[in-house]
N, C-alpha and C positions, 0 to 999 in steps of 0.2 A: 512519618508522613501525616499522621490523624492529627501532632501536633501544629505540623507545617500549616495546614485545613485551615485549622482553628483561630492560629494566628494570621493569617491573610484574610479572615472573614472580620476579624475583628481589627486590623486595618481599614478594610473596606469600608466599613460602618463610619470611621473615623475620618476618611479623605472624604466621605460621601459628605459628612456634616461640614469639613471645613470647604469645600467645593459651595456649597451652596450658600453659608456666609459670607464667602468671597463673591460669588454670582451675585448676591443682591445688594452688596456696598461697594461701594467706591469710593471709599474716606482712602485719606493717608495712612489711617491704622491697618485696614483691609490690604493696602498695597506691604506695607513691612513684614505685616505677616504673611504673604506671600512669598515674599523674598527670600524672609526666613527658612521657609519651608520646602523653596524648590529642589534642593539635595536629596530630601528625605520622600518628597513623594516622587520627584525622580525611581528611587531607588523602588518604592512600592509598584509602580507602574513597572519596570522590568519583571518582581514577580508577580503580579499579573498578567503579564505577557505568559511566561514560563507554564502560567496555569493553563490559561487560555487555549494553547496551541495545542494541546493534549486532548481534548473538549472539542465536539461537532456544536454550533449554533444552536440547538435544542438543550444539549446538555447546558452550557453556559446560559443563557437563561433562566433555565429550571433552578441554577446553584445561584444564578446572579443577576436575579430579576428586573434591577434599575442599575443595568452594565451602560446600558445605553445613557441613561441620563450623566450616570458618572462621565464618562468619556463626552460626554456632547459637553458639559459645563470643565471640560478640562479641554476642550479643542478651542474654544471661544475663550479662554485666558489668554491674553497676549506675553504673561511672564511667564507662563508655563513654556508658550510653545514658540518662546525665544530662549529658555534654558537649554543649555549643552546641547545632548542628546533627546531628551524629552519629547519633542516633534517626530520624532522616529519611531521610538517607542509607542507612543500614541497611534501613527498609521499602521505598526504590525499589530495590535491587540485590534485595531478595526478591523483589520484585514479574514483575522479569525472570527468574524462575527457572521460572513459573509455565505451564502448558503450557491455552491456553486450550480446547484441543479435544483433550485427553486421550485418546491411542491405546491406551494397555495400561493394564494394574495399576501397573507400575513409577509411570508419570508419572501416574496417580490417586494413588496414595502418598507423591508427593512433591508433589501439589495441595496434598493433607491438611497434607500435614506443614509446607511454607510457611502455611497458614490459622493452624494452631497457633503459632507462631511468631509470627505476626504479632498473634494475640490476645494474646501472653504480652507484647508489648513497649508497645503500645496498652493494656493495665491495666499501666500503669505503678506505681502503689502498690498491693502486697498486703499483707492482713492476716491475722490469724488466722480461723476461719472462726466463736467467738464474738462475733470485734468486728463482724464481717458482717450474724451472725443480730441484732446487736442495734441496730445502725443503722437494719438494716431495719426493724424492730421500730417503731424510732423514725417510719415511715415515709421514710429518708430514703434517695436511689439514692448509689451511689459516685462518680459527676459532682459532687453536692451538698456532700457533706464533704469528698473529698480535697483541694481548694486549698485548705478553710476549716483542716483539719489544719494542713498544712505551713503558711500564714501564723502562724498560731497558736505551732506549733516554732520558727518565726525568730524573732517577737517574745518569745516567753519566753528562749530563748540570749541574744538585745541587751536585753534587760531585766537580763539576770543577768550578761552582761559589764558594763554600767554599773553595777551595785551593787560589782561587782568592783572598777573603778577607783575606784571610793566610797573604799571599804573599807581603800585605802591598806595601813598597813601590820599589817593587822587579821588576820592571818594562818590564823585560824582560818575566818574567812568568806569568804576569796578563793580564786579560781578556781585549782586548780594548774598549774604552767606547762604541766606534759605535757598535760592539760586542753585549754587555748590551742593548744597546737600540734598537737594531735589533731585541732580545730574548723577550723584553718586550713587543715590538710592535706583535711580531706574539701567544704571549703569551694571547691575551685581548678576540680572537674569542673563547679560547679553556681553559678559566679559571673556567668553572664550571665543565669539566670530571676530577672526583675524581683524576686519576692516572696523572694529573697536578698540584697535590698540592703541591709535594715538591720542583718542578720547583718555582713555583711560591712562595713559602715561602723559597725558598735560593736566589730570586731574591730583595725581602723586605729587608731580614738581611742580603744581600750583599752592601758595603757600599762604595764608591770608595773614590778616592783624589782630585778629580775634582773641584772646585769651584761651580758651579751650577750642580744640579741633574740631572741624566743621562737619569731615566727611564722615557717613555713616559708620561703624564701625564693620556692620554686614560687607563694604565694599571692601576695607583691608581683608577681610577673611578672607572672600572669595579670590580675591589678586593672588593671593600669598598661598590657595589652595591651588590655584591653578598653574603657579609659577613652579611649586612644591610637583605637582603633576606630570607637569613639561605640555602642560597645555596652552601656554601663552609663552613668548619671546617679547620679555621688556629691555629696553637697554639697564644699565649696574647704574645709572642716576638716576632711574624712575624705583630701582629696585632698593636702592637705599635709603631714598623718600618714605617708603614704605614702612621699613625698617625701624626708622627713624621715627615714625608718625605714629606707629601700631606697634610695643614694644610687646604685645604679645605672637606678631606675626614673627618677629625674628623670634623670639623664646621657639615656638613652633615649628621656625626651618633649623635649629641648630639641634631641636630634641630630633626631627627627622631623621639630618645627618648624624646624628650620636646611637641613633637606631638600626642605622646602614653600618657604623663601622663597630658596635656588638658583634652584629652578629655576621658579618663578614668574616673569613678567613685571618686567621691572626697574622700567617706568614706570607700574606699575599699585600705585599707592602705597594706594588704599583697599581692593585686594583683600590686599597686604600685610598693613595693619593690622587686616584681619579673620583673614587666619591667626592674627597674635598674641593678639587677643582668643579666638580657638577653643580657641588652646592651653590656656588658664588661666594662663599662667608669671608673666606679668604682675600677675594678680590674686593669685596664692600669693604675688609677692617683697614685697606688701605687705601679705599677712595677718597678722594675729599669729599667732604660733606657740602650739603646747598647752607645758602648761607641760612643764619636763625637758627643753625644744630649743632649740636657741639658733634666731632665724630664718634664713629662707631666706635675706636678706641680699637686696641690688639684683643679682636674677637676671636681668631684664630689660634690663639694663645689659648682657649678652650681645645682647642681642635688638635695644635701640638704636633712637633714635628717628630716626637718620641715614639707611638707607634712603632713598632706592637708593646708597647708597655703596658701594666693592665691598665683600663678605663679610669677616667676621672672618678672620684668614689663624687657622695652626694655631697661633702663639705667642700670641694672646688669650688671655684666662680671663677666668672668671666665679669668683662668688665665693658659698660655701656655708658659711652659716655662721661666714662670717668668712674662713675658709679657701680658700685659691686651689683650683679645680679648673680645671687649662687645658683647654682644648679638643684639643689632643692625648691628654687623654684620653678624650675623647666621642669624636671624629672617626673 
């Protein structure tokens, strides 16, 4: 427990410095390394919370003197509190900050002040206060439009990535690369709300002319973590894009599934071959490929219909494209 302390304060110190970098820049480099980062201070803020809720408002203070500023410069990130779970997290460590039977001024001040906070993160899209008055106008509340917005914003982006890929090599109508890697970059905080999926699977099957790939590599991760999760549902053509574009995304879904059927049951042969059908590998090594890719080639030929036989050793390979990728380089 003394060592748990130790390392959570000295977290602390470290999300407190990156929080405050990111608070007073706004470069492109500022926003990557944010993006970078959402996983992991994700994961900090849950123990946070954990600590949190064990602790009265005085105690947390006393151990966590600039809790507030932390959390106030992590509610005011728009990547923070469009990743996953993150916005959740954040309202329950407020929540514990909160003094139910308020002794002085101080901790009325800081009732108030957590309220506020929590209403600013809870209206999650603001607008101008014309677009407001005329919504209203319309008679419509801000529950009513905000999803209709943003679904609207994604299908007009995958609408205009696919005239992009149209458009070939039509230069004048197609999307500029910094463009594409702009959309992919801001696309990695906000890849597991459903109403980003089409964003994000016309962003895969969009293919440019470029010599080296466009999209951040952050964005393959995150797709291919979430798909790996079962946090997003892509169709097997946006999934093999992926595949295809990020060769360490698939190295990554195939050491997964190599890691489910270890240590799964040896004589459990139909639980086996529902891992394999979960993975998809199977189903990508016999898709056709978009054009400009050679295919996936018999990746499943990794996978083997031999089962329970023992395990590939590390001098196996599979084969990508044609091309050998052994297994010591997944493994």
């Amino acid at each position: 427990m003394a060592q748990d302390s130790v390392d959570l304060s000295c977290d602390y110190q470290f999300w407190m410095q990156k929080l405050s970098v990111w608070d007073q820049a706004s470069t492109l480099e500022t926003q990557q390394d944010t993006c970078v980062h959402l996983a992991r201070f994700q994961e900090f803020l849950r123990k946070m919370y954990e600590a949190l809720k064990e602790m009265d408002s005085n105690t947390i203070f006393e151990r966590f003197p600039t809790i507030d500023q932390l959390l106030a410069k992590a509610c005011w990130n728009p990547f923070i509190l469009a990743y996953d779970e993150s916005q959740k997290i954040l309202i329950w460590c407020l929540c514990c900050l909160i003094n139910k039977e308020p002794q002085n001024s101080r901790q009325s001040k800081l009732n108030s002040w957590v309220q506020g906070v929590l209403s600013h993160i809870l209206s999650a899209l603001r607008f101008d206060k014309e677009v407001a008055l005329f919504t209203q106008g319309l008679g419509y509340a801000p529950i009513d439009y905000y999803p209709g917005l943003l679904k609207n914003m994604v299908l007009s982006l995958a609408s205009e990535l696919r005239e992009n890929h149209l458009n070939g090599f039509n230069t004048q109508r197609r999307m500029t690369p910094e463009r594409l890697a702009s959309l992919s970059r801001v696309c990695v905080p906000l890849i597991t709300l459903p109403d980003v999926d089409p964003l994000v699977e016309a962003l895969l099957v969009c293919h440019g002319h470029e010599p080296q790939e466009i999209l951040q590599p952050e964005f393959f991760e995150a797709v291919n973590e979430a798909i790996l999760l079962k946090k997003i549902s892509l169709p097997m053509s946006a999934v093999v894009c992926l595949w295809l574009r990020h060769l360490p995304s698939l190295e990554k879904a195939m050491l997964h599934l190599l890691e489910k059927l270890i240590s799964s049951e040896r004589n459990c042969l139909r639980r086996i071959e529902c891992f394999i059908k979960d993975s998809s590998l199977d189903c990508a090594s016999g898709n056709s490929s978009p054009r400009g890719h050679p295919p996936l080639g018999p990746v499943s030929g990794t996978l083997g219909s031999q089962w329970p036989s023992p395990p590939p050793t590390r001098q196996s390979s599979s084969f990508v494209g044609g091309s050998s990728v052994g297994l010591e380089h997944i493994l």
